[in-house]
N, C-alpha and C positions, 0 to 999 in steps of 0.2 A: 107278538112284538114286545120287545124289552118299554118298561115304563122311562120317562126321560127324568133327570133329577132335577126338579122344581121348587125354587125358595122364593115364597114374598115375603116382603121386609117393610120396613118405615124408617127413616133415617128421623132422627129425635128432633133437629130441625125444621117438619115437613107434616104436614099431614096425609100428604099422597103413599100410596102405597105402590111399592115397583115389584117386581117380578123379572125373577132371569130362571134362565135352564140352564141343563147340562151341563158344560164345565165349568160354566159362568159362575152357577148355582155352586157348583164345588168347591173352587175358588172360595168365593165367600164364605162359606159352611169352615171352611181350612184359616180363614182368616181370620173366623168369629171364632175357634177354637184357641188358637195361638195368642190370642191376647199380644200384650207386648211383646213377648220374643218374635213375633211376627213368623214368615215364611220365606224358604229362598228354594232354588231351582234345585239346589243341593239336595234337599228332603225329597223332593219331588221332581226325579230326573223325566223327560218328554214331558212334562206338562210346559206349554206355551205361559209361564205364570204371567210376563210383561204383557200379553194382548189378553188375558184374563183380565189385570187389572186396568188395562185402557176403558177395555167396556167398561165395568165397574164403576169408574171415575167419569166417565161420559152420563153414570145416570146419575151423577153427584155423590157419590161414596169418598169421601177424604180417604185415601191410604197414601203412605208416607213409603219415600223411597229411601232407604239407608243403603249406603256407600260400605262396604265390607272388603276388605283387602284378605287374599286364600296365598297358598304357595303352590306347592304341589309341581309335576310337569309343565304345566304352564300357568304360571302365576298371574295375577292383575288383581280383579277387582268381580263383586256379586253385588246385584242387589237383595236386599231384603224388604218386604213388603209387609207394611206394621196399619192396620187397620185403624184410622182417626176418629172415624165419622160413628157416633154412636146408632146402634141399629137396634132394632125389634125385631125381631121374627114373628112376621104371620102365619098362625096354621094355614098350610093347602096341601094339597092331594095330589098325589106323581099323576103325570096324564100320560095316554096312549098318544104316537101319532095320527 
C-alpha cells in the first residue's frame, strides 16, 4: 500500500499541534512553500484548492483569499490562496493505512 502524505504543524498562536493528510497535507506543504505569491487553481489544474483550504481554515490556519481577474476564452475572476497564519512544521512519519 502507497504511504499517505502526512503534516503536523503548530500555528504560532497555539500550542496544540494538528495534523492533516493527503491533500490536506499537500495543500499546506504548497502553501508553506509559496510564501506570499500564494497559490491558484491555475498552477495546479484538478486539485479541489477551495475545499483544501476550507478544511485548513476549519482547523484555524488563516489563509487569505485574493480576488485575481484572468482573460482568456472565458474571462472573470480566480482566487488565490496566500497563507496568514504562521505555522511550524512537526517532524512525523508518512503512515500505512
Amino acid at each position: 500500500m502507497r504511504a499517505h502524505l502526512k503534516t503536523s504543524f503548530r500555528i504560532e498562536t497555539s500550542e496544540t499541534i494538528l495534523t492533516v493528510t493527503g491533500r490536506v497535507a499537500w495543500a499546506l506543504q504548497k502553501l508553506l512553500s509559496a510564501g506570499e505569491s500564494g497559490i491558484t487553481t491555475a498552477a495546479f489544474p484538478g486539485a479541489r484548492l477551495s475545499e483544501y483550504v476550507r478544511l485548513l481554515r476549519s482547523r484555524g490556519v488563516q489563509i487569505e483569499t485574493l480576488r485575481e481577474r484572468h482573460g482568456g476564452e472565458f474571462p472573470g475572476t480566480h482566487g488565490r490562496y496566500v497563507l496568514r497564519s504562521r505555522i511550524t512544521v512537526v517532524p512525523s512519519r508518512a503512515t500505512n493505512p
